[in-house]
N, C-alpha and C positions, 0 to 999 in steps of 0.2 A: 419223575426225574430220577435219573441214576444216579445212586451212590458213587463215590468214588473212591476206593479202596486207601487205609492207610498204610502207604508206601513210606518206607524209612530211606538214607542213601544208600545203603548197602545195598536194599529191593532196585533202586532205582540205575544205580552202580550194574547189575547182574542183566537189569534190563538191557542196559546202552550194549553191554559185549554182546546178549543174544541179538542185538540189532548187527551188529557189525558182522556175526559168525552164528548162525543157531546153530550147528554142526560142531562148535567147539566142545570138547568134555569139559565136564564141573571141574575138574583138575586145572584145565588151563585156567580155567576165568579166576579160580579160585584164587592162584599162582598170579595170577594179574593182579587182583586184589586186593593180594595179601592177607586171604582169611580162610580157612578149612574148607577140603571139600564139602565135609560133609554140612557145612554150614552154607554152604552156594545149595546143594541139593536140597538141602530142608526150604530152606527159602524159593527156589523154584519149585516144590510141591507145592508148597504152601500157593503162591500165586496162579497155579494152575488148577487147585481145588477151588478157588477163589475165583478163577473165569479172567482173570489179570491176562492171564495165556493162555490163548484160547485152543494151539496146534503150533505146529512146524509146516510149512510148506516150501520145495522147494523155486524159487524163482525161475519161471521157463521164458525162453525167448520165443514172444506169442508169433512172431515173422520164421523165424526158422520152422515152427509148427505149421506152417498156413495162415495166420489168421491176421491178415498184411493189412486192411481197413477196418477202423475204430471210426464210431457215429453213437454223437448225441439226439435222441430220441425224445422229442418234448411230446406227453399224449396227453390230451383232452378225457376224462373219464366222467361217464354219466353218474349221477350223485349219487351219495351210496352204494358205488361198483368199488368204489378205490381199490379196497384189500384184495376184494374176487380177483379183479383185473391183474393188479400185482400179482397176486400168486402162481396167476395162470402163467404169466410171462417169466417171472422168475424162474419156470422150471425149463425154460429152453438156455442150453448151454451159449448160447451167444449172447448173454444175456450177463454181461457181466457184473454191473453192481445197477438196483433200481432204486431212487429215492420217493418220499413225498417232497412236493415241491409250492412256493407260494409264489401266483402269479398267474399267466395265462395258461399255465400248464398244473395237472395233479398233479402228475408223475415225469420223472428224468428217468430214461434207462440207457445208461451206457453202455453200450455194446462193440462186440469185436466179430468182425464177419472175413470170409474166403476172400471177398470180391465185392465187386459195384453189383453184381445180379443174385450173390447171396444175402445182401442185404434190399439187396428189392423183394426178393420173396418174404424176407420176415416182414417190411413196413406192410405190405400188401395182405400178409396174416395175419397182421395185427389190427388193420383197421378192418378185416370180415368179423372181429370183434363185435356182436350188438351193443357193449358197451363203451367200447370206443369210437369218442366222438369225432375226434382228427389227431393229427400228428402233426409234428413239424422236426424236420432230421436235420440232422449238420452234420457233414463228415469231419473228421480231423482227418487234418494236410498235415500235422507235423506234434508229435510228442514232446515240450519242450522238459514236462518233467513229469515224472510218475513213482510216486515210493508208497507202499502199501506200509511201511515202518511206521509207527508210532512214535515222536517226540517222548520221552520221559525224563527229561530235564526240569526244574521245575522252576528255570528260568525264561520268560516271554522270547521267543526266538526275536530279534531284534534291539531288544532293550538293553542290552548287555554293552550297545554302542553308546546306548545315552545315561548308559551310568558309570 
């Protein structure tokens, strides 16, 4: 089980701005704050040597790049393939996040594909796998929400109505 870092509000404070803006300088956030830069910078090394933050990336619109169909990928993996299997699939860029999974499926891989025939060629590659036993795909019709942000609040999102 993973540790989970002790964050104080100030950590958690510097978190929420990099949520809103990672692009703003330690100045702004600082100024937002209310506390020195240099006290916003030490505390952002500090959580980055610590794996708290883990990079900056910036957010792309995956449709204006091409990549206009998203599908849930349930695969069946022969026992003791899981990680091989995983691996091997994780390194194709369409591949965008893979889980372990409990149920009639090992593995979830969500992926983002060109089209209805670029995602036929990957199901149909996936299952030339010898350790893949079956699949079962779902496309997504419609993104109702997607945020790669991390909550750092360290209040239960909802409970805040019932207290």
């Amino acid at each position: 089980m993973r540790r989970t870092s002790n964050l104080d509000d100030l950590d958690r404070a510097i978190l929420e701005e990099l949520n809103a803006d990672a692009r703003r300088s330690h100045r702004e956030i600082a100024h937002h704050l209310k506390v020195s830069p240099t006290t916003v910078s030490a505390r952002v090394s500090r959580m980055e040597t610590q794996g708290v933050i883990r990079g900056y990336i910036p957010v792309l619109d995956d449709e204006q790049l091409g990549w206009d169909l998203w599908a849930a990928v349930g695969i069946r993996i022969s026992k003791g393939r899981l990680r091989e299997v995983e691996e091997r699939l994780a390194r194709d860029p369409r591949a965008y996040a893979i889980y372990d999974v409990t149920g009639d499926n090992d593995a979830l891989l969500i992926g983002r594909f060109r089209d209805r025939r670029d995602l036929d060629r990957f199901v149909k590659h996936a299952l030339q796998d010898p350790h893949v036993e079956r699949s079962n795909t779902q496309v997504v019709l419609n993104r109702v929400k997607e945020d790669r942000r991390v909550p750092v609040s360290r209040r239960t999102p909802g409970r805040e109505a019932a207290e």
